[in-house]
C-alpha positions in Angstrom: -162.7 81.8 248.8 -159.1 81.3 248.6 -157.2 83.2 251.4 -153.4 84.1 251.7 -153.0 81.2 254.1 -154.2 79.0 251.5 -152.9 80.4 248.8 -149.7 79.6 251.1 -150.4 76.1 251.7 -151.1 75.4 248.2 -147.3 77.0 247.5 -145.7 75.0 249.8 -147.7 71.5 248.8 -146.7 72.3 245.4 -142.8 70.2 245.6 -144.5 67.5 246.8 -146.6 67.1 244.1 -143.9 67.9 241.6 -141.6 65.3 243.1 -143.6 62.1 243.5 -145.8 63.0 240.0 -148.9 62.2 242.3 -151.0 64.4 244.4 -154.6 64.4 246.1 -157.3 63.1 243.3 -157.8 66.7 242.0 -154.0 67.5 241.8 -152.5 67.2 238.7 -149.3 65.0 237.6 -146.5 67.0 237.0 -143.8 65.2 234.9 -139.7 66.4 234.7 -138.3 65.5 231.2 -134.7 65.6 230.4 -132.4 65.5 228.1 -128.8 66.3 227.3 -129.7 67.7 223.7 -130.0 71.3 222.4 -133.3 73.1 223.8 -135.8 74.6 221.1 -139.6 74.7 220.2 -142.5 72.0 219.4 -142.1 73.4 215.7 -138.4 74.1 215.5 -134.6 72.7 216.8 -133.4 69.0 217.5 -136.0 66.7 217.1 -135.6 64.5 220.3 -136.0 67.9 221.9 -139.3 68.2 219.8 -140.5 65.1 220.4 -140.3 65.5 224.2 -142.3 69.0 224.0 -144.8 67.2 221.3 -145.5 64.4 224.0 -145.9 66.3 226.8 -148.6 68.9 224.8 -150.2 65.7 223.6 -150.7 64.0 227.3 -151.6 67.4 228.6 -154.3 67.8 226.0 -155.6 64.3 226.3 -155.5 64.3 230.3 -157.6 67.7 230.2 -154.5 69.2 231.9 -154.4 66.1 234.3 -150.9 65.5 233.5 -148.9 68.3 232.5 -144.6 68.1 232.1 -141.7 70.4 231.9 -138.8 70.1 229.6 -135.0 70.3 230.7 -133.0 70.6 227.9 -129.1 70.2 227.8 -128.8 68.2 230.7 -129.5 71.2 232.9 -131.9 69.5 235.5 -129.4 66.1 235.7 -125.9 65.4 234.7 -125.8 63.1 231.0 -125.2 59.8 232.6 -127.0 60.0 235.5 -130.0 60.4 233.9 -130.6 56.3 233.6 -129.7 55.5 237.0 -132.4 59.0 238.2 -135.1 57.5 236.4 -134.4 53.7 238.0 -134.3 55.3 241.6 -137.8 57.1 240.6 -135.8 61.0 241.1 -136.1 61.8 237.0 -139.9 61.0 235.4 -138.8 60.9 232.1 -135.5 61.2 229.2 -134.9 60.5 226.3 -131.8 58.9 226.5 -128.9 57.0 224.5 -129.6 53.4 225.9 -126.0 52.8 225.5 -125.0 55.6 228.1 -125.8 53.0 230.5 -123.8 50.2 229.9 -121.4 50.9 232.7 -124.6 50.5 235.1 -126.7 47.6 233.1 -123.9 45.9 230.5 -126.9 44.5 228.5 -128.0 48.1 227.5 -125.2 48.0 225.1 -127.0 46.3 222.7 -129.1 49.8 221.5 -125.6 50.5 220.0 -124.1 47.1 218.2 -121.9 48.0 215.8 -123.0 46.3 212.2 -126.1 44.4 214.6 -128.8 46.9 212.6 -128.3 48.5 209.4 -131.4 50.1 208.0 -134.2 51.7 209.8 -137.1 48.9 208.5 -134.9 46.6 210.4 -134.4 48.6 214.0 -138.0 49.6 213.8 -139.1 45.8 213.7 -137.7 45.2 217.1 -140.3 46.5 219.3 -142.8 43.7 217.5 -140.1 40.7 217.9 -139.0 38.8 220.7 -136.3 40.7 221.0 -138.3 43.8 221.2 -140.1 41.8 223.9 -137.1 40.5 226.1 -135.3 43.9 225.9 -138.8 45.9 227.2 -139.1 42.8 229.9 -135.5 43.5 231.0 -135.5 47.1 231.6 -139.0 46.7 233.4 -137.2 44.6 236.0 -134.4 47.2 236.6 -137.0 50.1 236.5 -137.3 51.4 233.0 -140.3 51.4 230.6 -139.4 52.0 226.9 -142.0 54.6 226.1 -140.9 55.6 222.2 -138.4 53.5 220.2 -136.3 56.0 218.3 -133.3 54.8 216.2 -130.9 57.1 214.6 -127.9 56.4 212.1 -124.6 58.1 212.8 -121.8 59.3 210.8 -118.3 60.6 211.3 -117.3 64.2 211.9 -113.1 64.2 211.4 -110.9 67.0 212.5 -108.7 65.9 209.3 -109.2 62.5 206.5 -112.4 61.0 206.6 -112.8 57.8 207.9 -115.0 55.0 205.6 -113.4 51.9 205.8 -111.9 50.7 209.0 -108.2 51.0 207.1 -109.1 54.5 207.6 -109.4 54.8 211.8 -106.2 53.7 212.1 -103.6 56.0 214.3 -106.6 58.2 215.0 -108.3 59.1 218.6 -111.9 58.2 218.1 -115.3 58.9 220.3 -117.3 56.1 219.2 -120.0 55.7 221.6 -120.1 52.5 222.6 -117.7 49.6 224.6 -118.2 48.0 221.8 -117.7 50.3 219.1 -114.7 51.3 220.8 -113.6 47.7 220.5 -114.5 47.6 216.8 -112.3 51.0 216.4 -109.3 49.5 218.4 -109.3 46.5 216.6 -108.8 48.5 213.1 -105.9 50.6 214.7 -107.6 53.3 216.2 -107.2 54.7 219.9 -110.7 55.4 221.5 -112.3 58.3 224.2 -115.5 57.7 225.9 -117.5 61.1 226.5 -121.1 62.0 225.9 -121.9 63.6 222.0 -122.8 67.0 223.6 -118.7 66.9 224.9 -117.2 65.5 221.6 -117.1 69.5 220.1 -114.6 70.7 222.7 -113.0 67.2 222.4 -112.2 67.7 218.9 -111.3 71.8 219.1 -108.6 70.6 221.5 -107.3 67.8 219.9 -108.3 65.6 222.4 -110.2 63.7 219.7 -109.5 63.3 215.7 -112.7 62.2 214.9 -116.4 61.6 216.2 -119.0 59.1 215.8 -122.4 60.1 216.4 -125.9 60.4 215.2 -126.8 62.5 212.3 -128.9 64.6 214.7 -125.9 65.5 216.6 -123.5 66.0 214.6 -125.4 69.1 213.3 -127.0 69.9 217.0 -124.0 70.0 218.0 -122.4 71.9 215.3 -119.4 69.8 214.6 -118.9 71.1 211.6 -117.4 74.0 212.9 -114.5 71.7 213.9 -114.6 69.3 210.7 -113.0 69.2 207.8 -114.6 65.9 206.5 -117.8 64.2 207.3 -118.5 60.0 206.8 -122.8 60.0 205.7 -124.8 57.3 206.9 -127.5 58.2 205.2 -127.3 55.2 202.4 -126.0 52.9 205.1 -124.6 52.3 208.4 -122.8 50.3 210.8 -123.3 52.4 214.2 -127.3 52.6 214.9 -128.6 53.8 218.3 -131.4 53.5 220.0 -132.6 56.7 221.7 -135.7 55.6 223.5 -137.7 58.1 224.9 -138.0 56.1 228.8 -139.6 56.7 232.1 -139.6 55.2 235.4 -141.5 52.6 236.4 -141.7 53.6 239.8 -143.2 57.1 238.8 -145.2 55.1 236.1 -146.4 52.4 238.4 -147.7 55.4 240.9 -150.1 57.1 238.3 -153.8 55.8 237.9 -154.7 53.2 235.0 -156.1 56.1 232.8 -152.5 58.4 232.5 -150.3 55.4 232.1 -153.2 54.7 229.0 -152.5 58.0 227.9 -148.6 58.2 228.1 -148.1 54.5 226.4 -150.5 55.6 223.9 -148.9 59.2 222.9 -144.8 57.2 223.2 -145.8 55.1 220.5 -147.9 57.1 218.4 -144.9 59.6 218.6 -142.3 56.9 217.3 -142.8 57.6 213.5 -141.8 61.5 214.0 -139.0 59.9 215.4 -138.1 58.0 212.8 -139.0 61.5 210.1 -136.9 63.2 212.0 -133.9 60.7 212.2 -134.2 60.3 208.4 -134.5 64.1 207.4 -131.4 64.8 209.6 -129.7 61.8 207.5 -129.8 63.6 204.4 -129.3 67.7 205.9 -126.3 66.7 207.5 -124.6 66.5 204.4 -125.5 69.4 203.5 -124.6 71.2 206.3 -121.3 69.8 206.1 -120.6 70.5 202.2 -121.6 74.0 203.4 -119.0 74.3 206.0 -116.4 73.3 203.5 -115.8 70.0 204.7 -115.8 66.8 202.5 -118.5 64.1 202.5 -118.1 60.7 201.6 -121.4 58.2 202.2 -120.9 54.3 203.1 -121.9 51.6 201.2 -123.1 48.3 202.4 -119.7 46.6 200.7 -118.0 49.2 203.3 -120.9 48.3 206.3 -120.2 44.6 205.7 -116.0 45.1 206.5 -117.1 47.2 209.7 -120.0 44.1 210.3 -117.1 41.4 210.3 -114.7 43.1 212.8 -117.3 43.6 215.3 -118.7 40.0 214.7 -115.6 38.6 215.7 -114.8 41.4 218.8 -117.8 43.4 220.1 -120.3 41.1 219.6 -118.5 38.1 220.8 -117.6 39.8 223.7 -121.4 41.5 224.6 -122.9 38.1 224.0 -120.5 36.6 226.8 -121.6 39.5 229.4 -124.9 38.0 231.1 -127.2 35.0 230.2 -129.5 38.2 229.3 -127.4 39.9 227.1 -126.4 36.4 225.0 -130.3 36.1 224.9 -130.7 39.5 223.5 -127.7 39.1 220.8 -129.5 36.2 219.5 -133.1 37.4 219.5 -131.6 40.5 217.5 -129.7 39.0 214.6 -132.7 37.0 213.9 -134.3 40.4 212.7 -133.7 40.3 209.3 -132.3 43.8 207.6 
């Protein structure tokens, strides 16, 4: 019979067992997943949001409520970019997180945003089955990450005023681009560059801080930029900016949970990567028409336009990345031998 001592005891267990993910036998895994995207539902809102709520549903229903996770939306558990280094130091479970948010902390991460380096989803999805799939998974094992979903978006640009297609077009503008090396890309065709996380490029732009915005389709309508746009770029037909949003964990909470929940939570990340890549796809094509809605002008790329963007970063950002680390000249090379 449970008593009010127990009852007690059992309350004050309870952070324990939230913190470390582990608990007696009979104790079930409680898992913190956060993000710095727009909160919604399993059916409706941003779809990273979705597919974090979708995953943990799944692993709760194929654990038998063994492992069960909550959802923190909007970076309201842990700041934006110190999510990454949480996860590494086994505080955060689980993100889904731009990998290039952590290129101040691990330079190599950089390459899940290379300007021109991917350019259709077939090709990005084709990683996780190369070597450089391979190498990149190796490499964040050994700093405490374990890619869990591989989720590729392409981005466009949201512009306070012209729209910019062609590199010609950045010039004399302030830019968010999202990347060191997009931002070297964007300085090299004239532009002036501001490094802030997408869910800060809105009050950016409505101050003028920032003329235009590159981002993933996915935020620039989560984010409602086009409240503050008067012209959007589509990359929807083609693009030079692709990032890789991985859903991740860490491998010190991973390495802590018996054989059968790490089975189950590899299993549900990977089986989860083609809503990933519905959703990145469907949000390609709304954002437009969100956009035209709004008033503001779209113009799409083309691969003519891609291939200009491709041959400034070539000779800047890529050249640059690939002189970082041994690793990060190792993953340059594995990756532009995945054909488009």
């Amino acid at each position: 019979m449970l008593t009010r001592r127990h009852l007690i005891a059992s309350a004050l267990a309870a952070p324990a067992i939230l913190r470390f993910g582990v608990g007696t036998a009979k104790a079930a895994t409680t898992l913190k997943i956060s993000h710095q995207f727009p909160g919604g539902t399993i059916d409706k809102g941003d779809f990273r949001d979705r597919l974090c709520r979708m995953f943990a549903a799944e692993v709760a229903k194929r654990s038998g409520g063994d492992i069960s996770a909550e959802i923190y939306p909007n970076s309201s558990l842990i700041k934006t970019n110190a999510q990454f280094s949480a996860m590494r130091k086994g505080a955060l479970d689980i993100s889904l997180y731009p990998m290039p948010y952590a290129g101040g902390e691990l330079p190599e991460t950089n390459i899940g945003l290379m300007p021109g380096l991917v350019a259709t989803y077939d090709q990005g999805m084709r990683w996780k089955t190369e070597p450089v799939g391979k190498a990149l998974s190796d490499f964040l094992a050994d700093k405490g990450i374990i890619l869990l979903s591989w989720v590729w978006q392409a981005g466009g640009v949201a512009s306070r005023s012209r729209a910019i297609v062609a590199p010609e077009d950045a010039k004399g503008m302030k830019v968010r681009g999202g990347s060191r090396e997009m931002d070297m890309v964007l300085q090299t065709a004239g532009a002036s560059v501001l490094s802030v996380p997408s869910n800060e490029i809105y009050q950016a732009m409505q101050t003028g801080a920032c003329d235009a915005g590159i981002t993933s389709s996915t935020s620039l309508i989560s984010f409602r930029l086009e409240e503050v746009s008067k012209a959007l770029t589509s990359g929807a037909g083609a693009s030079y900016w692709f990032m890789l949003e991985p859903l991740m964990m860490s491998k010190a909470v991973f390495d802590k949970l018996p054989k059968n929940h790490q089975d189950i939570i590899v299993a549900v990340g990977s089986e989860l990567e083609a809503f990933g890549r519905k959703g990145a796809q469907e949000d390609d094509v709304e954002v437009a028409k969100v956009y035209e809605k709004a008033g503001a002008k779209v113009a799409p790329l083309d691969l003519a336009t891609v291939n200009k963007w491709r041959d400034i970063a070539r000779d800047t950002a890529w050249k640059d990345y690939g002189a970082k680390t041994a690793a990060a000249a190792n993953l340059l090379k594995l990756a532009s031998n995945v054909n488009t």
